[in-house]
N, C-alpha and C positions, 0 to 999 in steps of 0.2 A: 504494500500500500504506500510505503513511503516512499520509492523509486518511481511508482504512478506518476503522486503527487509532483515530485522531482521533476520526470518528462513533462508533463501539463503546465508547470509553471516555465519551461525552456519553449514551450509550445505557443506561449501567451507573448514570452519576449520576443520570440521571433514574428508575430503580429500575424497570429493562425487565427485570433477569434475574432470574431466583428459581429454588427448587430441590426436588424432589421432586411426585411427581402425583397427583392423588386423582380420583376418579372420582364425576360428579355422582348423584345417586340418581335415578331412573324415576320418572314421573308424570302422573298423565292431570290435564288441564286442562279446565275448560269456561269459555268466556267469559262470562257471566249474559249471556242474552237470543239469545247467539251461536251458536259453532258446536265441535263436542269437537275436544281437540286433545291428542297426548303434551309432554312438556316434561320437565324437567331441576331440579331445585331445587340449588341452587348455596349458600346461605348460610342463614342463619338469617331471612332475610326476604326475599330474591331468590328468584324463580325465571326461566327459560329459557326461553320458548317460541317456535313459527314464527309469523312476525308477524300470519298470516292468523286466529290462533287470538283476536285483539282486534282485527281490523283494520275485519273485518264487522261490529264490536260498535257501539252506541252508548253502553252504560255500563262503567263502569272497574270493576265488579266479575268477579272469578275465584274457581273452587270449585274446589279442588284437592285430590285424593285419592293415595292409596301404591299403592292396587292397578290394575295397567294397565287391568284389562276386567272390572266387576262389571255383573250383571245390575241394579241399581239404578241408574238413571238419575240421581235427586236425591241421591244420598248426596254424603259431602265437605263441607269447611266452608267457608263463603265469605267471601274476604279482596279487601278496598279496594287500589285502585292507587294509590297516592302519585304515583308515576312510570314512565315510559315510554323508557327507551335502546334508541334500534333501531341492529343490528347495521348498519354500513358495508356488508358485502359480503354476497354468496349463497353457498349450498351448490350444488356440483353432484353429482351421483348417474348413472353411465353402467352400467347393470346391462339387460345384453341390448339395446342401444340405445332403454328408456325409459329420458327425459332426466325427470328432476325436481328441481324447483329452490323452495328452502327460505329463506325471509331470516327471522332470526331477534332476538328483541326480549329484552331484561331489564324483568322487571317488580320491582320496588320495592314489597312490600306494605304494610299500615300498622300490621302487625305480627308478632312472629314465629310462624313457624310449629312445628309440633307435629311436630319431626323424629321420624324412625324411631331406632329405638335402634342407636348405634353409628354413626352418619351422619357423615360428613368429607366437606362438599361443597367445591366449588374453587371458588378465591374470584375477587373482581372485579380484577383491579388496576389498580394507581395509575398505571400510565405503561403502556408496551409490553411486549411480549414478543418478543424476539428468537430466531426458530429457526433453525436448523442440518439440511444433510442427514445423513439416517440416524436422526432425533431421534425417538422414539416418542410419540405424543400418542393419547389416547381422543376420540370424535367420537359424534355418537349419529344416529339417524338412526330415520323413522315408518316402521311396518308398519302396513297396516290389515287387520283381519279381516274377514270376511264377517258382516252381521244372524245372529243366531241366534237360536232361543227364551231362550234364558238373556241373549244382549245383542243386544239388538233396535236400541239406538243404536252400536253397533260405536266403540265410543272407540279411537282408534287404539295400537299399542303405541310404545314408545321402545324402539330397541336400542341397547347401546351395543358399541363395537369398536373396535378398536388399527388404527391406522394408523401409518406410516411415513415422515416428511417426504422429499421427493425434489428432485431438481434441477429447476430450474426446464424448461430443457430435453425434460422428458420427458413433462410435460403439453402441452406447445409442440409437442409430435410427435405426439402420439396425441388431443388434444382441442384441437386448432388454431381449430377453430371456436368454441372456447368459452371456450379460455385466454387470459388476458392475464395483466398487473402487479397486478390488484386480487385476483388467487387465491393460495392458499397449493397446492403441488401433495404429493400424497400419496396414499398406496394402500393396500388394506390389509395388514395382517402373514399375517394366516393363511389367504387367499382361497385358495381351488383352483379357482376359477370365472376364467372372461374378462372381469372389471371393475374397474374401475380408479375409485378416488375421488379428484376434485378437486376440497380442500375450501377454502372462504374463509374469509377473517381471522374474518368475519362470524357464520359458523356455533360450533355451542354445539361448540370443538375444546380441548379441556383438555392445556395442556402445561406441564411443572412446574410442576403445581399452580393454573395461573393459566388463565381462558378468554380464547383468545387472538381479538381485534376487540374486544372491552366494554373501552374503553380511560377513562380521563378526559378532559379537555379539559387539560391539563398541558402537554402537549406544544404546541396551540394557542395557549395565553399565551406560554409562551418562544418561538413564533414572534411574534405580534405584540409582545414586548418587543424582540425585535430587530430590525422592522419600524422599528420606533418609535423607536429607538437610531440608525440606521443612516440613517431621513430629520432627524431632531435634528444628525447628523453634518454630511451633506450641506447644510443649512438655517444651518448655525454656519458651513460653511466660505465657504459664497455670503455671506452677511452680511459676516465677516473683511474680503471679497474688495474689497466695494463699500466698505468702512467706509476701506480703506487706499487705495482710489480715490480717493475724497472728502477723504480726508488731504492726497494727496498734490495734490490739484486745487484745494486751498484755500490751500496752501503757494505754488505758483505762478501765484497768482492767476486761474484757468482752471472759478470754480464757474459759468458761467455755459455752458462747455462741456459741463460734467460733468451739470450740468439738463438741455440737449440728449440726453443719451445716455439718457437715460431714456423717450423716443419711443416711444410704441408700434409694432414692425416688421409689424403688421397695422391696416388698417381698424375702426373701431370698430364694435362687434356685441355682441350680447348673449351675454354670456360666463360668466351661470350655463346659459343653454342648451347650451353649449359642455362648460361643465367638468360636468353632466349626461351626456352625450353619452360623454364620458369618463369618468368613473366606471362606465358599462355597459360601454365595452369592457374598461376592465381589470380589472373582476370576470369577462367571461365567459371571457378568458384565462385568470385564475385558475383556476375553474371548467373548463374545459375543459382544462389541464393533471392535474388530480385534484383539486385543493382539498385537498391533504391529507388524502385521504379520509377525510374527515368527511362523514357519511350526510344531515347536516342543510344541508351546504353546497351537496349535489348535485342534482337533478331527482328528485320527489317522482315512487314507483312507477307510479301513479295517480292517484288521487282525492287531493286535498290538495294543498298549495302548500307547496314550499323557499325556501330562499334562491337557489337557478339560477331557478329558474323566471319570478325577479321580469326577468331581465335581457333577455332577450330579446321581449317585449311593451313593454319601457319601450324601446328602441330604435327599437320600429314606431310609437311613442306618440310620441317623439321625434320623427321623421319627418315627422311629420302635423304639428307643432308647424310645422315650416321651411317647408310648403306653402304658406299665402299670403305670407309674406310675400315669398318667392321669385315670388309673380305680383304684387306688388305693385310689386317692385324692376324686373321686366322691363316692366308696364302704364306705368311711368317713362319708361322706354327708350322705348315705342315699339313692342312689338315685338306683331305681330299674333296671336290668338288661334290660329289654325295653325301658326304659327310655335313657337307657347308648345304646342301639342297634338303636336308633329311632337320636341319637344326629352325631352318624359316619353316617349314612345313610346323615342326612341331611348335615353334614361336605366333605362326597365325592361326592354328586351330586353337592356341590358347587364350591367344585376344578371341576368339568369336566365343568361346565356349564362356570366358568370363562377361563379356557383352548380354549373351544370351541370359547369362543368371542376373544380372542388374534390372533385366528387362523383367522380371518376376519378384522384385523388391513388392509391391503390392499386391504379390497373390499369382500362382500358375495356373491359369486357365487355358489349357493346349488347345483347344478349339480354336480362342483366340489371341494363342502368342504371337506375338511380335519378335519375329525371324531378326531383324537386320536391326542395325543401332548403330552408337559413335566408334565404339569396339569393334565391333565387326566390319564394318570399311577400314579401321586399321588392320587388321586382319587381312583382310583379302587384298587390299593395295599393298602391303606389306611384301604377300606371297609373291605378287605378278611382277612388282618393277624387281626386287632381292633375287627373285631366281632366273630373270633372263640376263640380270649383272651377272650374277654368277656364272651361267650359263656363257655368256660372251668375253667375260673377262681372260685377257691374258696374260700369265706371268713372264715378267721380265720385259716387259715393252719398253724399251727406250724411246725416250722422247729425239725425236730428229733434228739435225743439228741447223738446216734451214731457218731462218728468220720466221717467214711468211710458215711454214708448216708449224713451226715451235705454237708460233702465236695460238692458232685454232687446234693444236692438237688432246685441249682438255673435250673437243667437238669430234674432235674426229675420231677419237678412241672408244666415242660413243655412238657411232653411225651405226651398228645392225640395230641395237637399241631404241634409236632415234627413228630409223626406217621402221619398225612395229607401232612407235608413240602415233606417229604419223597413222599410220595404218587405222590405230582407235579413234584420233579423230574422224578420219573420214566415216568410218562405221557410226560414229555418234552423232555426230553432223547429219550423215543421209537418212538414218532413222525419225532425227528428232523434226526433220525438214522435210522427208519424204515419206513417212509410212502413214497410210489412211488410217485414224484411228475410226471408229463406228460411232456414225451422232456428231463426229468431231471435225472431220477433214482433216487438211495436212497442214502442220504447221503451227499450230497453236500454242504459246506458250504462257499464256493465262491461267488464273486461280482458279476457273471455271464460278460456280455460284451466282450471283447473281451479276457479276462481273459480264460490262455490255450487253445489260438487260436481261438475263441471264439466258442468254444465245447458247453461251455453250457450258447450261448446268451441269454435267457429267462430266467435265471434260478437263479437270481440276490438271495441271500439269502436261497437257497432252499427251504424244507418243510418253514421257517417259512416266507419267502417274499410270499410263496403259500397261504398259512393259511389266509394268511392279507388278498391276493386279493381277495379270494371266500370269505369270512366275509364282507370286506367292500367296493368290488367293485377296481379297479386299480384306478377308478376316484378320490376316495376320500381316500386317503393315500401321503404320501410324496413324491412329484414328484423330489425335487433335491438330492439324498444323494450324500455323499462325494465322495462314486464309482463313481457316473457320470462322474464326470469330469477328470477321470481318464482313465477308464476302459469304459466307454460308456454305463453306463449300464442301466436299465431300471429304473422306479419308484420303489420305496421302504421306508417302515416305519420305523426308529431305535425306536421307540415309539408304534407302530403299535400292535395289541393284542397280538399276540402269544409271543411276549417279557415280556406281563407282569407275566406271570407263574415264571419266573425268578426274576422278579422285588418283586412280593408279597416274595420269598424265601430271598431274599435280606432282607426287612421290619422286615421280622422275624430274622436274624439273629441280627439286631439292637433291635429287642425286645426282645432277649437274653443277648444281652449287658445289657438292664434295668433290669432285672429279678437280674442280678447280682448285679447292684447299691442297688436293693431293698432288697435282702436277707442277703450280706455280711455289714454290715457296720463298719469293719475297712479298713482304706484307703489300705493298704498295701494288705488285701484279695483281693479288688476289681482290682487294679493294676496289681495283679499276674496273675490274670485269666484273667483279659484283654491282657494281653501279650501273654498268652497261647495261647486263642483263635485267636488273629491276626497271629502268627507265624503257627500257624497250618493251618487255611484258608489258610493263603497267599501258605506258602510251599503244600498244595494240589493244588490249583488253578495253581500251578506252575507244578506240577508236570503233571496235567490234560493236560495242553500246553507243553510237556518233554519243558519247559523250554526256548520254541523257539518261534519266531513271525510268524513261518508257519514249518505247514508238521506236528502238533503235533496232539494227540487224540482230543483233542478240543481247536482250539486255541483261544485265549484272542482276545472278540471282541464286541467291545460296543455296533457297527448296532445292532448285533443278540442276543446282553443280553446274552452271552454266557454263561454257569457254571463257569470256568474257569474265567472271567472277574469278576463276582460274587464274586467268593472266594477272589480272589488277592485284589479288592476295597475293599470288607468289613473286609479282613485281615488289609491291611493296616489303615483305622477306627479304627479300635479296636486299636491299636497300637496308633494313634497319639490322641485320647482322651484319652488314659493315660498317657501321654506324658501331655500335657495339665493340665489334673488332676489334676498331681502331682504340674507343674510351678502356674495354675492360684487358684486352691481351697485347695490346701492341705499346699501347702509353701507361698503363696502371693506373689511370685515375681513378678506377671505382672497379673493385673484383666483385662486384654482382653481389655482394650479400642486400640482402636476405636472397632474393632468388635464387642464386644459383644453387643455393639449399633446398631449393623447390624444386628445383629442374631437374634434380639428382635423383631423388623418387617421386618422380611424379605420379607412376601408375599409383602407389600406395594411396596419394593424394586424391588423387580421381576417383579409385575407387572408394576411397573411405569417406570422402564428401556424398558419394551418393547412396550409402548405404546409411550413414546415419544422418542424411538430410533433414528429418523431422527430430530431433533426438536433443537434447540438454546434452554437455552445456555448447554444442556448436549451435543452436537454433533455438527462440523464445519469442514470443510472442507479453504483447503489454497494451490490455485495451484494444481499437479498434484494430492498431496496425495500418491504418489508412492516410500518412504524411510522407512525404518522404525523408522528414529528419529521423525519424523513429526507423523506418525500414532500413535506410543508408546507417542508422545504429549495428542494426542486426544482422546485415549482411557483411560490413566490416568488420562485425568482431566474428563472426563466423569466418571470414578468410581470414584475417589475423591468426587466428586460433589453428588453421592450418599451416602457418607457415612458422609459427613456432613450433609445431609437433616437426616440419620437416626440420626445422634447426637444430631440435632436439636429436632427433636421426642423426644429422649430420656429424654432430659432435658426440654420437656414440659410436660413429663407422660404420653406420647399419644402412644397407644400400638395398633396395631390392629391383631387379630389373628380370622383363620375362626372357 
């Protein structure tokens, strides 16, 4: 009760509570070039709309009108986006069991609008908003009419209506399938009907006075100020530690000891690959705890790239990075080509099989397991890119003494290899572009749902959400993607097989990254061509998407392990381990602690975040759980708590690797 009290009064300074409620005014939106949508005008230059109403856009221009449904299609005046805040969470709607699901965005115009007279819209606020059960909030929610002669483009209406905040509990009972921590639960006041609203942070839900999810980032910095605070602490107290060591080992004459203890308790290795390594696990704990639910920290709907999305592709990239020189270290040894083919086999059946059992943290129901996951693409990309290195590798290859051959011979030593990567994308390319899927045609790579009027409801991922389901059945694939709760859309795998042809292509370009550590070893060669190669990925992979989050040749998109996502993440890899490189192995400004403690056992890491994900003391819960200074509480001390168990590891020499 006291630590409550504690958070509510850091909740109040931060200016989470406010008082009295206004209600936003109605308004049809249309995206210029896009598609009509209702929305919410909220201030004198804000308005509210469902993210889908600019998402399909390629220009930042909106035309926005007061009347819901005018027979004039062009009318309304058309105002410039400055800015784009998409809401953290979704709305959910259970009215006769259609499920429709709303994320909804602030737009920032580039000037004010032409209120209605008498207009008091709700403002943005500065920090959180703190509810209470029983608290009354307005919510608004589309009705669409049917074409008619008078409106032929049927612009949807905005309703608005009073809701009810309720106990967590009650959404928990009656929409189990849908509810978690990231929903606000609520019903409405005046329903005489059987449905029940459970609305998010996210959605346009006005409660005194303030709409509650359009938060600032306020709460963010006082997390990273404490972040900041609290490693200065720990970093002053280790320094103290060693400084009165060294005191006291100079005192009686014992510095020649006290050099000694300074020993590396591990092998020497390259240790920005390492504190890399770690840096990805403990943003996806981050990330995979809530992130504070912040919408920009989490896994992008579809189309487009987050900050999650960078994490787990740089870890497959990673991977690929350790592959030769791990045949390098064993062709040392000794140890026979089946010997090296017989040890990945057994190395990826144990990623899938440890994959497979994480996938049953909530219960084995074989009907409908879930074959494939983050394991299991390491797993199988593992197998394909490690056994045709091994398969092609050859001992004792001299590099050639030629200028121009020297240069590209980290390339050339990799041509049968390169001629099969090649090979996968043309098969993944002509599939994803050429195979008719049923209901779908060719070529689709949409969330399917209700995505362009929902044209093509089934058709969630095109050829490759198709590929998954005849492969492995719709049962056993990933029933909730990120579409869903957006777009409505059906099951789908972001992990699913036909992504991982892209994933092994990935592996390999990170075992091109190796080929170079191994072949060049002046720091400065290795650096250059690492820059190359990131800048050239990235600028294709961009170029692949012209540059846009939609409407490009193929756009950047993690569901579908896009090309395009491919290039941009293993661009950027390349780039920020030489970067690294340079700070943590070449200059010694910073040896990677705390991560590289992370990077050391990560699998341990991984796996043990996600088996005691709900568990004290890595996870707790305090009140609604619905700020983001409180959640960014909990998700940092949750990754903290991991990175001191790896530190603890580290400094016992306890290493686990599969």
């Amino acid at each position: 009760m006291f630590l409550r009290s504690i958070v509510l009064v850091l909740l109040s300074l931060a200016g989470c509570i406010s008082t009295q409620q206004r209600l936003p005014h109605q308004i049809a939106v249309r995206s210029h070039g896009s598609m009509s949508c209702s929305g919410a005008l909220v201030n004198k230059n804000q308005i509210i709309v469902p993210s889908d109403c600019i998402m399909s856009g390629s220009s930042t221009d909106v035309q926005v009108r007061y009347d819901n449904i005018t027979s004039k299609h062009d009318s309304g005046e058309i105002y410039r986006v400055n800015q784009i805040r998409y809401h953290p969470q979704s709305v959910f709607v259970d009215h006769n069991k259609d499920h429709i699901y709303h994320r909804y965005a602030l737009l920032t115009l580039d000037r004010k609008i032409n209120e209605p007279k008498g207009f008091k819209g709700a403002k943005v606020p500065k920090g959180e908003v703190t509810l209470t059960e029983g608290q009354i909030c307005t919510t608004i929610r589309e009705n669409w009419d049917l074409p008619s002669s008078e409106n032929p483009h049927f612009f949807p209406r905005i309703e608005n209506f009073l809701v009810q905040i309720m106990n967590d509990t009650w959404c928990q009972k009656y929409h189990s399938d849908f509810y978690d921590s990231n929903h606000i639960c609520a019903e409405p006041v005046d329903s005489k009907n059987s449905w029940e609203v459970c609305s998010a942070a996210g959605a346009a839900l006005v409660c005194d006075d303030q709409l509650v999810g359009v938060c600032s980032s306020r709460a963010l910095a006082l997390f990273i100020i404490i972040i900041v605070a609290l490693i200065g602490a720990v970093r002053g107290a280790v320094f103290a530690k060693k400084w009165w060591k060294r005191r006291r080992s100079a005192e009686e004459g014992e510095d020649s000891n006290a050099g000694n203890s300074q020993a590396p308790i591990v092998k020497k290795r390259l240790r920005s690959l390492d504190t890399f390594r770690g840096l990805c696990i403990v943003l996806m704990v981050f990330v995979n705890s809530g992130a504070g639910g912040y919408s920009f920290l989490e896994h992008a709907t579809w189309n487009g790239i987050h900050f999650a999305d960078f994490i787990f592709p740089w870890f497959l990239w990673i991977m690929g990075v350790c592959i030769p020189m791990s045949v390098k270290s064993q062709i040392a040894r000794n140890v026979s080509k089946t010997d090296m083919l017989l040890n990945v086999l057994r190395r990826s059946l144990t990623l899938f099989a440890i994959g497979v059992c994480l996938n049953t943290i909530w219960g084995a129901q074989l009907e409908n397991l879930r074959i494939f996951g983050v394991l299991q693409r390491f797993g199988v990309a593992f197998f394909v890119v490690a056994s045709f290195h091994i398969i092609f590798r050859k001992v004792g290859n001299l590099a050639p003494q030629n200028r121009i051959a020297r240069t590209v011979h980290d390339v050339r030593i990799l041509l049968p290899e390169w001629t099969i990567m090649i090979g996968i994308l043309i098969v993944h390319l002509a599939l994803i572009f050429g195979l008719s899927v049923p209901g779908c045609g060719r070529g689709y790579l949409g969330p399917g749902g209700m995505h362009e009027m929902t044209r093509y409801n089934h058709c969630i991922g095109g050829a490759a959400g198709y590929i998954d389901r005849v492969i492995l059945t719709n049962d056993h694939i990933y029933q909730h993607p990120t579409a869903k709760k957006v777009y409505g859309s059906e099951a789908f795998d972001p992990e699913g097989v036909f992504g991982c042809l892209m994933s092994i292509f990935q592996v390999f370009l990170g075992l091109q990254c190796g080929m170079i550590l191994l072949i060049h070893s002046d720091w400065r060669a290795r650096v250059r061509r690492w820059t190359i190669w990131g800048v050239l990925s990235a600028f294709i992979g961009g170029a692949l998407c012209e540059f846009h989050k939609e409407d490009g040749l193929i756009p950047i998109n993690k569901n579908m392990w896009s090309l395009s996502f491919v290039l941009v993440t293993s661009g950027l890899a390349f780039i920020l381990l030489a970067v690294l490189y340079v700070i943590v192995d070449v200059r010694g400004v910073w040896r990677g602690t705390p991560l590289i403690q992370a990077g050391m056992n990560a699998i341990i890491i991984y796996v043990g975040h996600q088996v005691f994900h709900k568990m004290l003391p890595w996870h707790w819960s305090i009140g609604p759980m619905n700020t983001h200074f409180v959640r960014l509480l909990e998700s940092g001390w949750n990754t903290m708590l991991w990175v001191g168990i790896a530190y603890y590891l580290y400094m016992r020499k306890l290493f686990y690797s599969i």
